[in-house]
N, C-alpha and C positions, 0 to 999 in steps of 0.2 A: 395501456396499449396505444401506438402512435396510429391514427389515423393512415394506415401506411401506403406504401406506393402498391401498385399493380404486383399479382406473384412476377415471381423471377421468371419464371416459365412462358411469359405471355409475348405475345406480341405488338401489344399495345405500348404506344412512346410515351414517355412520362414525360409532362409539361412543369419544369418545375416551375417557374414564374407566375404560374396558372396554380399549380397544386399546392406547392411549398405551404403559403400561407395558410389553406384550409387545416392543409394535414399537423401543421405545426403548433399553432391557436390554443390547439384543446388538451396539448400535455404540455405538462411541467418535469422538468427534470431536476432529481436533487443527487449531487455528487458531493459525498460524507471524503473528505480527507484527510485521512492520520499521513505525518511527517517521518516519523522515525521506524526503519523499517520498510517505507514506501518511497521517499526521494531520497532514501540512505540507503545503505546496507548496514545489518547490525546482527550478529549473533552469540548464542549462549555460552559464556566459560566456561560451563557445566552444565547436566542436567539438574532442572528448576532452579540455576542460578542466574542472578544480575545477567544484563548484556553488553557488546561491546560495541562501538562505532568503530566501522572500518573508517579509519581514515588515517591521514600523512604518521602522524607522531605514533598510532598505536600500531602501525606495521612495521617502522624504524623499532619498536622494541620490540617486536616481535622477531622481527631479522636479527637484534643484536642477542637476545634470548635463546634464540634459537641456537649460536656458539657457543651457551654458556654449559658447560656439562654438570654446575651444580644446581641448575635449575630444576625442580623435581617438581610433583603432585598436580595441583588444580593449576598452579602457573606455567609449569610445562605444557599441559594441558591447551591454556588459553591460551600462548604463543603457536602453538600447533594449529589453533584453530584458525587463527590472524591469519596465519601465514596461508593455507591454503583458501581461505577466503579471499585472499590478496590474489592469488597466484590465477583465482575463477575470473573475477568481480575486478578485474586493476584497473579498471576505466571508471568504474563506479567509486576507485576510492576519495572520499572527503578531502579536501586540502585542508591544512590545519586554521586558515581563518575564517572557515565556515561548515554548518555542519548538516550540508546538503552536497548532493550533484546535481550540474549542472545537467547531465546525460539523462538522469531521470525526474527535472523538473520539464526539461524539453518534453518528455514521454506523457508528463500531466497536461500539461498545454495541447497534444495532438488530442488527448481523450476530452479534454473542455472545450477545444475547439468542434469536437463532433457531434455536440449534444446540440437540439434543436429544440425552438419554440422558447418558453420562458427557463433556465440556466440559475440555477439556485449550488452554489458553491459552499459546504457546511464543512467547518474544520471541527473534526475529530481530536485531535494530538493535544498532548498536552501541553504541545506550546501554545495554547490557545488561554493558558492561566497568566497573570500579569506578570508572574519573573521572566518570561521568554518573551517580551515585548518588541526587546532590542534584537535578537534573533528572528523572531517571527517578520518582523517589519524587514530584514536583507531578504528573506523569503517573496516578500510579496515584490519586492524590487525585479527578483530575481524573474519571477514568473509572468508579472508585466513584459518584461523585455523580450520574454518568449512568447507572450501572445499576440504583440504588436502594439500593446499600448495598455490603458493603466488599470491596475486589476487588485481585488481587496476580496477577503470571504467576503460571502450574503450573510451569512450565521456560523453561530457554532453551538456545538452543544451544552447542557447546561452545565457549567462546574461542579463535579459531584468527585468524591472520590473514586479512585477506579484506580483498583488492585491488579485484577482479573479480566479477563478475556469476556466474560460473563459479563462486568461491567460495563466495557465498550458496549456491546452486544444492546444491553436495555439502551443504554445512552440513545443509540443508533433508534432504537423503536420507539424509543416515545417522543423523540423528536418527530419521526414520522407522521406518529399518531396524533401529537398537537396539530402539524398541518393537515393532515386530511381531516382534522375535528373545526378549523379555523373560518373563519367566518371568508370567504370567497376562494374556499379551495377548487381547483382544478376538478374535472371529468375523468381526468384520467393522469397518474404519476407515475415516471420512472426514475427509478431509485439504483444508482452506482455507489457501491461502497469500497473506497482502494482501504485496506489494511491488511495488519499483518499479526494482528490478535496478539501482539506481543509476544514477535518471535515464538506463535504456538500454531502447533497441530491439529487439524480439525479431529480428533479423537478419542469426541463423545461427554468434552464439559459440558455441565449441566446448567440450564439456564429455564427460570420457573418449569421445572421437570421435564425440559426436554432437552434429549440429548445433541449436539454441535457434531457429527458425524461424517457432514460431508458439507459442500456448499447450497447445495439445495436444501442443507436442514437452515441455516442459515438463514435463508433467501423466504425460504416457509417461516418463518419466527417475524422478519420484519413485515410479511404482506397479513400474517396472523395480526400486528400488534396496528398496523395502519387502520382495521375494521373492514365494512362494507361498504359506506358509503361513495369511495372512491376506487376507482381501477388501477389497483398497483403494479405493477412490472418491477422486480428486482434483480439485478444482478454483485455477487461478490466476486472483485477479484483478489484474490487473496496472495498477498504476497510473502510465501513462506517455500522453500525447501529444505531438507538434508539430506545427507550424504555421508558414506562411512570414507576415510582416506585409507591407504593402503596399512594402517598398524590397526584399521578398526574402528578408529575412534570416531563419534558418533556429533556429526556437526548441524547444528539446527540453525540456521539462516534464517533473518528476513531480508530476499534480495531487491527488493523496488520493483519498482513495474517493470516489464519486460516488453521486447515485441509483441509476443504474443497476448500478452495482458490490453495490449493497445487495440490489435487486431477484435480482437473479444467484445471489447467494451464498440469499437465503431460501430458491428454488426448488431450489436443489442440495441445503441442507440438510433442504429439507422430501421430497426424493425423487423429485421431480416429472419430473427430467430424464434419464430412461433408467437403464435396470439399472447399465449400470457409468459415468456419473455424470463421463467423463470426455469430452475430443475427441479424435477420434481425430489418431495424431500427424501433421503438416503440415498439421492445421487450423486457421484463422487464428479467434483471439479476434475478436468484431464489435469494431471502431474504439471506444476509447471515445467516448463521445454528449459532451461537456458543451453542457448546455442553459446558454444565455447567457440570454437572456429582453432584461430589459433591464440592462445593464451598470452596476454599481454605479458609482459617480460618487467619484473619487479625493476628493472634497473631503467626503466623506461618511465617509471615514476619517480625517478633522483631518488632515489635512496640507496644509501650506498647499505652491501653487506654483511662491511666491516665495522658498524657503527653496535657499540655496546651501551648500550643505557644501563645507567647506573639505578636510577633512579625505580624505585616499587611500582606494582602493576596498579595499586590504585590511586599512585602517583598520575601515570600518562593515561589509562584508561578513562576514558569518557565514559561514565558506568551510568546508563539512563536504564537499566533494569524497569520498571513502573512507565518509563513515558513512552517506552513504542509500545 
């Protein structure tokens, strides 16, 4: 809990020049970041299947797919899915020589620039394993340029394998738990976790017998596994929805961070949202909101509609299924 400002209610002026320092000193803050899913967009070809990166090449086959009328089954399917992905998300989609947004690494820079006191950056993702090096390294370039200057994780988690949403989940806690166990831990930590469970639903996985039900069970799991001796503050923003399109069919997103995801995390790190800063557990996260406004127009991402790719979906598909 941040040593915080005066309630909102008050009429007392806050000095920050005066305050800042005091209130800042005595928490630490650690923001856990997975990459795919959170500065991506990425969603399921099927239920419990691989996933897809929206980006340039996989909406070009998607659109030429979509003309094809012997296209049938899981592929028609996964075209279908591209496509109104594309049609929500067109600002978010990847360019094909990279496999982030810029729109949503901008969105991680405003949530690290709002964290206060000592700033502890831990990457989650599995590009955090030595074959994404070259990839991870455009990322930090990327995010540097959006924060003003030059910027590298503090940590990452420890390489284990990670199947499962479960697995994140421990990864995430016993990192916690090493630092609040570590020889000159903080008074008090707030803990930001952006992911997106791999493209999953908060809906009841099991994780040492407890069930993942809503964000608060979450948020109760890592202030459980941090202990007592430190004052934890947790917040998940969980970057996942779906959506049925007009034939039905059932689309499970991970959209990146949002407005609202931004908005969220400022007020948790600023203090603003009760002493212990979490939900209580079996409290549902609000839905994420994505404001559509007016839908970006696939043709405004050069891609024409008459482009037929020849080539198989596991051809163009960027199938990171395991790494968001």
């Amino acid at each position: 809990h941040f040593c915080g400002p005066l309630p909102v209610n008050s009429t007392h002026r806050h000095f920050p020049s005066l305050c800042e320092p005091l209130m800042s000193d005595a928490v630490e803050t650690l923001i856990f970041v997975d990459v795919d899913g959170v500065l991506n967009v990425g969603l399921r070809t099927h239920e419990g299947g691989p996933a897809l990166l929206l980006n340039q090449a996989n909406v070009r086959w998607a659109m030429g797919a979509g003309r094809d009328a012997a296209l049938t089954g899981r592929r028609r399917e996964a075209a279908a899915r591209l496509a109104a992905a594309a049609d929500r998300f067109g600002d978010l989609v990847c360019p094909d020589h990279k496999e982030f947004s810029s729109v949503l690494v901008r969105r991680l820079a405003l949530i690290l620039k709002a964290a206060r006191g000592k700033r502890s950056v831990v990457l989650t993702s599995t590009w955090r394993e030595p074959e994404s090096a070259e990839r991870l390294g455009l990322l930090r370039e990327e995010i540097a340029g959006q924060m003003g200057g030059s910027f590298d994780f503090d940590a990452r988690t420890e390489v284990l394998p990670e199947a499962t949403a479960c697995d994140r989940l421990r990864s995430i806690g016993r990192h916690v738990a090493q630092r609040c166990a570590a020889h000159g831990a903080p008074p008090r930590l707030s803990v930001v976790i952006l992911d997106d469970f791999f493209v999953g639903a908060l809906d009841g996985w099991d994780v040492d017998g407890r069930r993942m039900r809503s964000a608060g069970d979450v948020e109760a799991y890592v202030r459980r596994a941090a202990g007592t001796a430190v004052e934890v503050r947790v917040r998940l923003l969980h970057c996942y929805t779906e959506w049925a399109d007009a034939g039905g069919l059932r689309i499970q997103a991970a959209v990146g961070l949002t407005r609202q995801h931004i908005e969220e995390a400022r007020e948790f790190l600023a203090g603003v949202d009760g002493a212990g800063g979490g939900r209580r557990s079996g409290a549902a996260a609000a839905p994420v909101a994505v404001k559509l406004g007016r839908r970006p127009s696939l043709g405004g991402l050069g891609l024409a509609a008459s482009v037929v790719c020849c080539l198989g979906l596991s051809s163009l598909a960027r199938c990171f299924g395991l790494a968001i």
